[in-house]
C-alpha positions as CSV (number, residue, x, y, z in Angstrom):
1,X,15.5,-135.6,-102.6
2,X,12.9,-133.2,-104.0
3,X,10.6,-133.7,-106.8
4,X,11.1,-131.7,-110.5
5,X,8.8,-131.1,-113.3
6,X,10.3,-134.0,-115.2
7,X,8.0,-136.9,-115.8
8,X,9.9,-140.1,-116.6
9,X,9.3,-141.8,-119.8
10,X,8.6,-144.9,-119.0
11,X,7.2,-144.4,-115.6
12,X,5.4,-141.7,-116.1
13,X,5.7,-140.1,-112.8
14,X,7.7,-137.6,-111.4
15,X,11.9,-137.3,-111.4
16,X,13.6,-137.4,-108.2
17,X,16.6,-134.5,-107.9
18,X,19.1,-136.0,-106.5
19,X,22.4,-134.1,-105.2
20,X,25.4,-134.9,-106.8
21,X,28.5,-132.7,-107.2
22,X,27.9,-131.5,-110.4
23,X,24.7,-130.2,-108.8
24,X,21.7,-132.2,-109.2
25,X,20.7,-135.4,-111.1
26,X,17.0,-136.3,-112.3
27,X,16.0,-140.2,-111.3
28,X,13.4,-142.4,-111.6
29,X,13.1,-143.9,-107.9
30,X,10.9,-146.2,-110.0
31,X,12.3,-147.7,-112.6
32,X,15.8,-146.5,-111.9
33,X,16.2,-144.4,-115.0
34,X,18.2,-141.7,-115.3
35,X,18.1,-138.3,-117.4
36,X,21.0,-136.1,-118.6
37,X,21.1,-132.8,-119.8
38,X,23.1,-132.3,-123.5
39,X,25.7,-130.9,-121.4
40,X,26.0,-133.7,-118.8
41,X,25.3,-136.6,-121.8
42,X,28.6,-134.9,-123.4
43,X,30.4,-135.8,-120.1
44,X,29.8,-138.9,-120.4
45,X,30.8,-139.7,-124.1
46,X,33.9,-137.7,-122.9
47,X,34.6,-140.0,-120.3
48,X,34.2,-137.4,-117.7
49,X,31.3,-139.2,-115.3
50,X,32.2,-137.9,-111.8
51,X,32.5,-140.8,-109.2
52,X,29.9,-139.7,-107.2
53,X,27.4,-139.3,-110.3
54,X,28.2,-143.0,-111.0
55,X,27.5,-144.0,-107.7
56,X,24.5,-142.4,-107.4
57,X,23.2,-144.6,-110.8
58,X,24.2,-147.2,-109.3
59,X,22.7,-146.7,-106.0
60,X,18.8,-146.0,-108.0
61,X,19.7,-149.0,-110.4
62,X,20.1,-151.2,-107.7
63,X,16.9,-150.0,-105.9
64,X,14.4,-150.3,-108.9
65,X,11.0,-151.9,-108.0
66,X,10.4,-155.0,-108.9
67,X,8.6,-156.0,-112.0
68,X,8.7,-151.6,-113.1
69,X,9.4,-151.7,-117.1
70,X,12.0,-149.6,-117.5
71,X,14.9,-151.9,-116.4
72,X,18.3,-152.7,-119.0
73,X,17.8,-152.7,-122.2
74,X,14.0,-153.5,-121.8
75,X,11.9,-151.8,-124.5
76,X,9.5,-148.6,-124.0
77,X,6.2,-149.9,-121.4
78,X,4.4,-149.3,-124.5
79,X,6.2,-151.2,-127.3
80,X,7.6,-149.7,-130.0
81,X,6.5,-146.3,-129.3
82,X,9.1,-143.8,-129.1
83,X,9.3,-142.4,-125.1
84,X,8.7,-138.5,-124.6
85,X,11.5,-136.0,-123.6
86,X,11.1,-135.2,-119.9
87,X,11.6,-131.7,-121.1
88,X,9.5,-130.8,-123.9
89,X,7.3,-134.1,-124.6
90,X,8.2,-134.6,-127.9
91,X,9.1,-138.4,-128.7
92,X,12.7,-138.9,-128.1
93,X,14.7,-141.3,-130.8
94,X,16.2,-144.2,-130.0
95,X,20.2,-144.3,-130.8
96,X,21.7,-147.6,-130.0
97,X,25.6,-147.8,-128.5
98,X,26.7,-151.1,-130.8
99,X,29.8,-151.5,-128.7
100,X,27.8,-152.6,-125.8
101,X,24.4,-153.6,-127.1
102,X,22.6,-150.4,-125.3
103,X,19.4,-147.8,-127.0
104,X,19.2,-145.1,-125.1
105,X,16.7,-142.4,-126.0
106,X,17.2,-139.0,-126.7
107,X,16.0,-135.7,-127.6
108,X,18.5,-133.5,-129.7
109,X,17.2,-130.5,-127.8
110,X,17.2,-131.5,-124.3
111,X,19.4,-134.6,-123.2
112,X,19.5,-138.5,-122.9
113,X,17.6,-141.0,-121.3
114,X,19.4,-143.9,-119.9
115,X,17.3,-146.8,-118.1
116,X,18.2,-149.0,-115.0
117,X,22.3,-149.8,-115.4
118,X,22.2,-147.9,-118.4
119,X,24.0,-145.0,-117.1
120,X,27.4,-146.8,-115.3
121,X,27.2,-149.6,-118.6
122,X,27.8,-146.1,-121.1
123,X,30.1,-144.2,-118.6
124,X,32.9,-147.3,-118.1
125,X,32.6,-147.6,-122.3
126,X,33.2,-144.4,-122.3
127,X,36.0,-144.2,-119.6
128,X,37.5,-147.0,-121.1
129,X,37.9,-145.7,-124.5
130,X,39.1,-142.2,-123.2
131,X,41.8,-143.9,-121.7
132,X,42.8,-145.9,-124.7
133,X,42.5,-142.5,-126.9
134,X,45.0,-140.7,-124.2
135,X,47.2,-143.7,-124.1
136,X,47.8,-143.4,-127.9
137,X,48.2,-139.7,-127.8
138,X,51.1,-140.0,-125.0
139,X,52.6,-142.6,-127.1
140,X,52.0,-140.8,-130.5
141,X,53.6,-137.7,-128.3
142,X,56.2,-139.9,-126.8
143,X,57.3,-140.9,-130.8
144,X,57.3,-137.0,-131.9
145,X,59.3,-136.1,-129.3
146,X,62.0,-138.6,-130.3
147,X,61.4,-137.1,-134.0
148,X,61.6,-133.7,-132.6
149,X,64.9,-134.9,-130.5
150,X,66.5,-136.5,-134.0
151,X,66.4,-133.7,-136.0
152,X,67.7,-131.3,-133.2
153,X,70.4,-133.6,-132.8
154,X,71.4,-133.9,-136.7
155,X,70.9,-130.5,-137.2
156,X,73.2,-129.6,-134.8
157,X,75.6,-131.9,-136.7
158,X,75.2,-130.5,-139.6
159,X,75.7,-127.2,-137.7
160,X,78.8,-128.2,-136.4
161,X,80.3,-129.7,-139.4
162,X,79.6,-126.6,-141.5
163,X,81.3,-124.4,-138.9
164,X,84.1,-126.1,-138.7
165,X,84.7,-126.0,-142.5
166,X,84.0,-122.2,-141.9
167,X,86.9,-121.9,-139.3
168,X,89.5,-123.4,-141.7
């Protein structure tokens, strides 16, 4: 893995670019933190986490060194102040995912950052509710179909009836 730019916010030392097939992810070898792009944080509130990117946070979760600050839903190293955006350095704000008692930090112009386990915790929520949300569209689909079927069928009842009348 090589080095970026990126600083993490809580550790304070450089990202790790790690290859994944969506091209490459930044990591805290560290603290195990992660940071996504807007585009790649949008994949993941879509459900759409690729295996391998999941393994991979995972894999840097479970490697964290012991006693670093930035592990699960442990507060920024220095208290309440807000972390800076890998990107531009600006503080990030804190939103907090109520479902599953997660803040992640993020900066509307650049992407999200998601701490030790944070990553895989948001992505299976995710996942999970993408499949309920398709499950109820097949089913809602599944139920205008049959409308769809009904009203071809009287239709062509009505068709039939008023064409026999016709041929009289």
């Amino acid at each position: 893995m090589e080095t970026s730019a990126q600083s993490c916010p809580v550790c304070r030392v450089p990202l790790l670019l790690a290859p994944v097939d969506t091209g490459q992810m930044p990591v805290c070898g560290y603290c195990g933190g992660t940071w996504l792009d807007n585009a790649r944080s949008q994949r993941v509130v879509k459900g759409l986490v690729s295996e391998q990117e999941r393994a991979l946070a995972a894999q840097v979760s479970a490697q964290t060194v012991p006693g670093s600050t930035g592990s699960y839903r442990t507060p920024p190293a220095s208290g309440d102040e807000a972390r800076p955006c890998p990107d531009c350095a600006k503080p990030m704000a804190r939103t907090r995912i109520a479902e599953i008692g997660i803040e992640l930090d993020a900066c509307p112009a650049h992407g999200t950052w998601f701490d030790a386990r944070e990553l895989v915790a948001v992505a299976e929520m995710f996942a999970l509710k993408s499949a309920a949300d398709d499950a109820e569209v097949a089913a809602f689909k599944q139920e205008l179909a049959k409308d769809r079927r009904r009203e071809v069928m009287a239709h062509a009842g009505f068709g039939a009836r008023t064409l026999g009348r016709l041929l009289r």
